[in-house]
C-alpha positions as CSV (number, residue, x, y, z in Angstrom):
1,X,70.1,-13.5,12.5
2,X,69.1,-17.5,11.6
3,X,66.1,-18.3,9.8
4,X,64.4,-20.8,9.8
5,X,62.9,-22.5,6.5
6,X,60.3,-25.6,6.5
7,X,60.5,-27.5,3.1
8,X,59.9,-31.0,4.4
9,X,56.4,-31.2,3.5
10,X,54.6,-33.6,0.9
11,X,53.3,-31.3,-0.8
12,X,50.0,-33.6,-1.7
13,X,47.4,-31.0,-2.8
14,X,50.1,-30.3,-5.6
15,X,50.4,-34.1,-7.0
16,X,51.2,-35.3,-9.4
17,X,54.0,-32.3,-9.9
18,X,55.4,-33.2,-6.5
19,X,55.9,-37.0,-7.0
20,X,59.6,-36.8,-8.0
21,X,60.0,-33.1,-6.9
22,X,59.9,-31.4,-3.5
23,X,57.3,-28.8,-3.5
24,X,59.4,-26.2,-2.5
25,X,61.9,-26.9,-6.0
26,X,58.8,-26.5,-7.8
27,X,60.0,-23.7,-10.4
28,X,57.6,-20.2,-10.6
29,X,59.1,-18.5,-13.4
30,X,61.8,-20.4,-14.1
31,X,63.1,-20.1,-10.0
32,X,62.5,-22.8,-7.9
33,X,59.9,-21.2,-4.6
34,X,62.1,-21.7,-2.3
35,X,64.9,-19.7,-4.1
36,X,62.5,-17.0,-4.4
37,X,61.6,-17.2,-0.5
38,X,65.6,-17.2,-0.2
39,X,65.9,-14.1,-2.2
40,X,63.1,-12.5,0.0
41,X,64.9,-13.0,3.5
42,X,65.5,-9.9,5.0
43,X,69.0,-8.3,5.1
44,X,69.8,-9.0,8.8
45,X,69.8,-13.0,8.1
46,X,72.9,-14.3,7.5
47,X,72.5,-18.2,7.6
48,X,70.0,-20.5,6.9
49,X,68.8,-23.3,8.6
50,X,66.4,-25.4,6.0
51,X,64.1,-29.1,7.9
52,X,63.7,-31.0,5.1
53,X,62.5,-34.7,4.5
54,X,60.6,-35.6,1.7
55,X,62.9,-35.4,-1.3
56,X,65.2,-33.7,1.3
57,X,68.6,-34.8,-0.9
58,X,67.1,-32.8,-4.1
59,X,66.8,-29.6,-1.5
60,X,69.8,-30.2,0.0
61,X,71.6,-30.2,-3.4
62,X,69.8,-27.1,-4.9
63,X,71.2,-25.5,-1.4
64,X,74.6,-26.3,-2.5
65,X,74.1,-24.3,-6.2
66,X,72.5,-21.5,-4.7
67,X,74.3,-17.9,-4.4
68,X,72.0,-16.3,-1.8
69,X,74.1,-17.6,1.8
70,X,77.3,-19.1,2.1
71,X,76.4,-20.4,5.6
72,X,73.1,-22.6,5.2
73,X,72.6,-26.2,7.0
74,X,69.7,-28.8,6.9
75,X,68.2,-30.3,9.9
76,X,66.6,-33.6,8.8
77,X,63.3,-34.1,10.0
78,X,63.6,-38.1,10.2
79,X,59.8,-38.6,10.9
80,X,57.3,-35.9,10.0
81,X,55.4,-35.0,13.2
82,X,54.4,-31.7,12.2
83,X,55.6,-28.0,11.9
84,X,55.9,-27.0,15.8
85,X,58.5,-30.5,15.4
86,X,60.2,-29.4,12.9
87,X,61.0,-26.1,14.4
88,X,62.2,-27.8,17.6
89,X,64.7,-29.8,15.4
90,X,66.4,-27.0,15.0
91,X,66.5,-25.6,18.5
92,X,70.5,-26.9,18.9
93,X,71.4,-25.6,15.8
94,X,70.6,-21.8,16.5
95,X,73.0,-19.6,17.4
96,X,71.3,-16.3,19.0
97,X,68.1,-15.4,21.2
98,X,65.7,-14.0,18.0
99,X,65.2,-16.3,14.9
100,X,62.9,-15.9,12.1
101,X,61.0,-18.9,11.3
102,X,58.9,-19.5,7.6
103,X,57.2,-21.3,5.2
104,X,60.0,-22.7,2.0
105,X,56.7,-23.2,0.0
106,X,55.0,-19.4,0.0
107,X,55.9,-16.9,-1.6
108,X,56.9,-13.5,0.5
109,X,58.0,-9.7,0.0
110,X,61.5,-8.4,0.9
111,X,59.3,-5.1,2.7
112,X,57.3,-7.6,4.8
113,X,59.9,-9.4,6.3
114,X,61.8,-7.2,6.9
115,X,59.1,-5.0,9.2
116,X,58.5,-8.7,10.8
117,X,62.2,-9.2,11.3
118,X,62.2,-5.9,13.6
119,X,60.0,-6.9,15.9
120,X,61.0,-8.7,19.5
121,X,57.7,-11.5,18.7
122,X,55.7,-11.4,15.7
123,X,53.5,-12.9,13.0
124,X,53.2,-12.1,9.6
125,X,49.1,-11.7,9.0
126,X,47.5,-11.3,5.3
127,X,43.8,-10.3,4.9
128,X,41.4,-13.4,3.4
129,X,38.3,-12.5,2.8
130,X,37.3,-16.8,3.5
131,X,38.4,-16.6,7.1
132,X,37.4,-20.7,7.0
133,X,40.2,-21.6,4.7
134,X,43.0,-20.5,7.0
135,X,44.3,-19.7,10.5
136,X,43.3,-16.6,11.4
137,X,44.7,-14.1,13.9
138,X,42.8,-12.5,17.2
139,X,44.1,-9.2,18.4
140,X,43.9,-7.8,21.8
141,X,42.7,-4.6,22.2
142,X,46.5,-3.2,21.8
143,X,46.7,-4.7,18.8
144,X,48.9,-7.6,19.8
145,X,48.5,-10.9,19.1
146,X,45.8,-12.7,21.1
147,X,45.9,-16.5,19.7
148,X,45.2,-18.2,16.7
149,X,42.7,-20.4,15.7
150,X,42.3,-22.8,12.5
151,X,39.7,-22.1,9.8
152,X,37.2,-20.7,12.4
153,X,33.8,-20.5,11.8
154,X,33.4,-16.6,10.8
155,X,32.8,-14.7,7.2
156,X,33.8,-11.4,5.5
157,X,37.2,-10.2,5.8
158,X,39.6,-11.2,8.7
159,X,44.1,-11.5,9.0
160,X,45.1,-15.2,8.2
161,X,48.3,-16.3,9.5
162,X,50.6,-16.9,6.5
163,X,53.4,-18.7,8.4
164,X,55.9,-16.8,9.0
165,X,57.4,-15.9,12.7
166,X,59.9,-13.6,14.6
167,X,60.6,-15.8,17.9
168,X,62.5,-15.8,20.8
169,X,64.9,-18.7,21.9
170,X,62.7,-19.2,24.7
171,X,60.1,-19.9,22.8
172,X,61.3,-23.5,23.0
173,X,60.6,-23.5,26.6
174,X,57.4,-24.2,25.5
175,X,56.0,-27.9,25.6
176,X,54.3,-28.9,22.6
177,X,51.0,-31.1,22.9
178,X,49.3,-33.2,20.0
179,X,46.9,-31.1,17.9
180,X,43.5,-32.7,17.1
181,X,45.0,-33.6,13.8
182,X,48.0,-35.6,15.7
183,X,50.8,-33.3,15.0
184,X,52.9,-30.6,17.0
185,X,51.7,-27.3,15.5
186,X,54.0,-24.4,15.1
187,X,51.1,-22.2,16.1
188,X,50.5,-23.3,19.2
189,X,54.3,-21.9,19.9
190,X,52.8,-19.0,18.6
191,X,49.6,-19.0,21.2
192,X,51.0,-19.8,24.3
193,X,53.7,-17.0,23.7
194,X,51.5,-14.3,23.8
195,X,50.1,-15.1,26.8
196,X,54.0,-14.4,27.8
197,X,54.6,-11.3,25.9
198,X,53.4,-9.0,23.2
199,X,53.4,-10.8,20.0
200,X,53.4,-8.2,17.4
201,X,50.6,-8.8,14.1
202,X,52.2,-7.8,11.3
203,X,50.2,-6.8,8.5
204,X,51.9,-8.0,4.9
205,X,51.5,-6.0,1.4
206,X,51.9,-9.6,-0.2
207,X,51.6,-13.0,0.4
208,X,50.9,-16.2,-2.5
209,X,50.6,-19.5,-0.9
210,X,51.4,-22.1,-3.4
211,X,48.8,-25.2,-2.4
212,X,47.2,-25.7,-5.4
213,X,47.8,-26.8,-9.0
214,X,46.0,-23.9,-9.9
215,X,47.7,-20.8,-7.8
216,X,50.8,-22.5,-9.1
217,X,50.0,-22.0,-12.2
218,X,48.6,-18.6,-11.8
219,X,52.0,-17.9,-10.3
220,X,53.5,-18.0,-13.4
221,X,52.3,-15.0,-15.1
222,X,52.6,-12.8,-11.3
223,X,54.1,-9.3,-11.7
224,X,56.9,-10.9,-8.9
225,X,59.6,-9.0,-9.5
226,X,58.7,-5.8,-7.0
227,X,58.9,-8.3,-4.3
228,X,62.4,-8.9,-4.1
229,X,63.5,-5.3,-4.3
């Protein structure tokens, strides 16, 4: 199986650290983040596809150091249009009909991934208990996935969306429109699919996203180890 990592993002809410380094080479004990989503992939990926563009060179020469896949590529993302784009960058690039598609700048667990990587369609959901903060899932009554919507008006405890996917090729079969914030979302790929199919919510034991100074930080003293077994 391919899978997909985004790392071309500015990684802004994390300045002044990400002015001369990518935010997913930031290091959390001593690895950089996207070494440690590398290390989280599950077994059935064997190649990596990596969008990068801000800093992209420095990404593209940690992926040459790295031990984790001897078959990796980057796919430039020549102007940042959003996350749904830089998926469909790499739509020539895949080679089967089931990728898995994920954040290079959060930090994951092996288990997780690989219970998301099973399924035909699927999104990996963490509970928040401030639902405004984050895209949250709705299920239909079987469960499934009914759509997502960003930082809705709710409280109390509800599953965000921590970006990470299982999709089919024909996902791309999809035509992306301009979100409100003038960018081709990833998530709306995600929407409209499971209006097609069943789009399986899968609920993760772990998830750290890295987009503050301060969860950085925190980061650094994590008990992370467990997730990469």
């Amino acid at each position: 199986m391919d899978a997909i990592i985004l790392a071309a993002g500015l990684g802004t809410r994390l300045r002044p650290h990400t002015l001369q380094t990518p935010k997913p080479l930031l290091p959390v004990q001593g690895r950089p983040i996207l070494d440690w989503t590398l290390g989280a992939l599950p077994k059935s990926v064997d190649r990596v596809l990596v969008v990068i563009h801000y800093l992209g060179e420095q990404v593209e020469a940690y992926l040459r150091q790295q031990r984790h896949f001897d078959q990796w590529q980057v796919v430039r993302q020549e102007t940042p249009r959003g996350t749904g784009d830089a998926l469909l960058a790499c739509r020539e690039h895949l080679r089967a009909e089931q990728f898995l598609a994920l954040n290079g700048d959060d930090l994951f667990g092996v288990a997780d991934l690989e219970k998301l990587a099973s399924c035909p369609a699927g999104v990996l959901c963490h509970p928040v208990e401030e639902p405004r903060r984050f895209g949250i899932a709705f299920r239909k009554p079987d469960g499934t996935l009914d759509r997502l919507i960003e930082k809705p008006d709710l409280d109390g405890r509800q599953l965000a969306n921590t970006g990470a996917y299982v999709f089919p090729r024909r996902v791309f079969d999809i035509p992306l429109t301009l979100s409100p914030r003038g960018e081709y979302e990833v998530t709306q790929y995600v929407s409209e699919l499971a209006k097609q199919q069943a789009v399986q919510v899968v609920e993760a034991s772990f998830w750290l996203p890295i987009g503050t100074v301060e969860v950085w930080e925190a980061a650094q003293t994590m008990d992370l180890q467990a997730l990469q077994k």
